[in-house]
C-alpha positions in Angstrom: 29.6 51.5 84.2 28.1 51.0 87.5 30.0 51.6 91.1 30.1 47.6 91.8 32.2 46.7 88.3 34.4 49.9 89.0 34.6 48.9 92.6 35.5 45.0 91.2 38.2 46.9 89.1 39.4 48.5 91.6 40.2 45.9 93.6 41.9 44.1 91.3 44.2 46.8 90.5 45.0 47.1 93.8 45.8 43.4 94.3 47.9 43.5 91.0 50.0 46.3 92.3 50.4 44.4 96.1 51.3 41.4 93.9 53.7 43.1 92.1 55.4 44.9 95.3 55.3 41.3 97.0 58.0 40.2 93.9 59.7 43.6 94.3 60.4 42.7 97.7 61.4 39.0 96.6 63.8 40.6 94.1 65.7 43.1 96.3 66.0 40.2 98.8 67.6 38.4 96.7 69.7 41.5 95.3 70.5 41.8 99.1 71.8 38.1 99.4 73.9 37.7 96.4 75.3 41.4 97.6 76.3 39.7 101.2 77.2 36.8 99.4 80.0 38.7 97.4 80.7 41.6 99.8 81.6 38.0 101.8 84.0 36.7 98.8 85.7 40.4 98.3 86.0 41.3 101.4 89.5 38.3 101.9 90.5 40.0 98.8 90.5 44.0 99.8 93.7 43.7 102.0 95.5 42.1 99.1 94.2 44.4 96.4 95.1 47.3 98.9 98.9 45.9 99.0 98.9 45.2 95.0 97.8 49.3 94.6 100.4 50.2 97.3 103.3 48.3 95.2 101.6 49.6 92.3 102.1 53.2 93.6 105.5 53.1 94.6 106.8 50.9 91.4 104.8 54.4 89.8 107.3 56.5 91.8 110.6 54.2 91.3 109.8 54.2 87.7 108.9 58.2 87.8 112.3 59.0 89.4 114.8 56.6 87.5 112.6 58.4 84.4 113.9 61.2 85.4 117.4 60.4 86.1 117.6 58.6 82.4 115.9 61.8 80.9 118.8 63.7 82.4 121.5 61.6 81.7 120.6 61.3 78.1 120.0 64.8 77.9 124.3 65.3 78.8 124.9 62.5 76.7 123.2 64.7 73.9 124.9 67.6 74.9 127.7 66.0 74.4 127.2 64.8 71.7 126.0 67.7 70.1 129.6 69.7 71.4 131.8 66.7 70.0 130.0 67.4 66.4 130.7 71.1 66.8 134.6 69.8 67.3 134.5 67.6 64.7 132.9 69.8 62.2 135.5 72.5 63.3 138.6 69.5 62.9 137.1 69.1 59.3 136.9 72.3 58.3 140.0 73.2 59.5 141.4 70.2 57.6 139.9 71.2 54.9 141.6 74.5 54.7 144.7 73.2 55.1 144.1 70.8 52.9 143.3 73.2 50.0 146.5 75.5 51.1 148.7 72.6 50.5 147.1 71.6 47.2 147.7 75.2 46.0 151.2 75.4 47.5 151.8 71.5 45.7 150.5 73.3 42.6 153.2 76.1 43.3 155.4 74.2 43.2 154.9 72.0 40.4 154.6 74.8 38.1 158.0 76.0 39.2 159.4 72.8 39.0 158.0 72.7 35.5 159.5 76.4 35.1 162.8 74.8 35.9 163.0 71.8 33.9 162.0 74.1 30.8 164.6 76.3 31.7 166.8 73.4 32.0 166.0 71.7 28.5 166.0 75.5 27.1 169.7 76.1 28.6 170.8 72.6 27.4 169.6 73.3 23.8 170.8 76.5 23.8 174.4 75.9 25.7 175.3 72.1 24.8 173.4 71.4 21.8 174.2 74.4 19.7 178.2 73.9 20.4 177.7 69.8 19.2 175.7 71.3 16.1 179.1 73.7 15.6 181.3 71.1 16.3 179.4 68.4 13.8 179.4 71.2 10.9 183.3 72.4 11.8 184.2 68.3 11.4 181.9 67.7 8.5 184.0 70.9 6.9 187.2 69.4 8.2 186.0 65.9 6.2 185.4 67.5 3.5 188.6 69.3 3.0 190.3 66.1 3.8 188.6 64.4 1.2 189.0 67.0 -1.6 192.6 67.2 -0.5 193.5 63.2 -0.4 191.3 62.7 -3.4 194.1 64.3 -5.6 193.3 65.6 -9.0 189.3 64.8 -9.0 188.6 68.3 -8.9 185.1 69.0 -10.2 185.1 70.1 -13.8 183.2 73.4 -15.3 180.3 71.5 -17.0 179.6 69.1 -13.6 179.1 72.7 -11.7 176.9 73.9 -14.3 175.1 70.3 -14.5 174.7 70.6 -10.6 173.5 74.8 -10.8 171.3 73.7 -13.4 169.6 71.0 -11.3 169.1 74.0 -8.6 167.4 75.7 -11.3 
């Protein structure tokens, strides 16, 4: 290549690059208006945005501090709770206890009670039942003798008291 065609090329780099700056320059221009043009539309809305982050701040520390007060109440409220089941547990238990006693004592008493009544039924064999039994046989006797002495001269013959061992035989 000779020094004219590289001198051409040159050149024509050179002009491609100015070019090329030129709509650089166009393009931050135009960056630089639509910047004005919105720094000019937010710039109305900064004083309000700054208020809305202000009463978004202090809602933060209203909110932050009745937090806190609920954490705490609740935290009583589960103590509370938490010693009223330790009460109530103690009431059961306790009830429970006494419950058992006075099943066992109930029990206690049955069985003497029980005790008693078979005593009772025992004594009123034994004292009223075996006197009627007496009394029945002493009366069935006492019929008997009436009847063999009203009955005259039926007195069993020899051979009916043999016929009557016999049968025993």
């Amino acid at each position: 290549m000779d020094n004219q065609t590289l001198l051409w090329v040159m050149a024509a780099f050179v002009v491609i690059a100015g070019l090329s700056m030129l709509f650089q320059m166009v393009a931050i221009f135009g960056l630089y208006r639509q910047i004005k043009t919105m720094q000019e539309r937010v710039m109305p809305l900064l004083p309000r945005a700054e208020s809305l982050l202000e009463q978004a701040r202090m809602a933060v520390e209203t909110s932050h501090a009745e937090i806190k007060q609920i954490s705490a109440k609740t935290n009583q409220i589960l103590d509370s709770t938490r010693d009223q089941l330790t009460r109530v547990e103690e009431v059961v238990s306790d009830a429970s206890a006494r419950a058992k006693m006075q099943l066992e004592k109930a029990e206690l008493v049955l069985d003497d009670t029980m005790t008693r009544v078979h005593e009772t039924v025992t004594v009123l064999h034994g004292g009223v039942m075996k006197p009627l039994r007496e009394i029945n046989g002493l009366v069935t006797g006492v019929r008997a003798g009436f009847g063999t002495l009203f009955s005259g001269s039926k007195r069993p013959s020899i051979a009916s008291a043999t016929q009557d061992e016999e049968m025993f035989i």
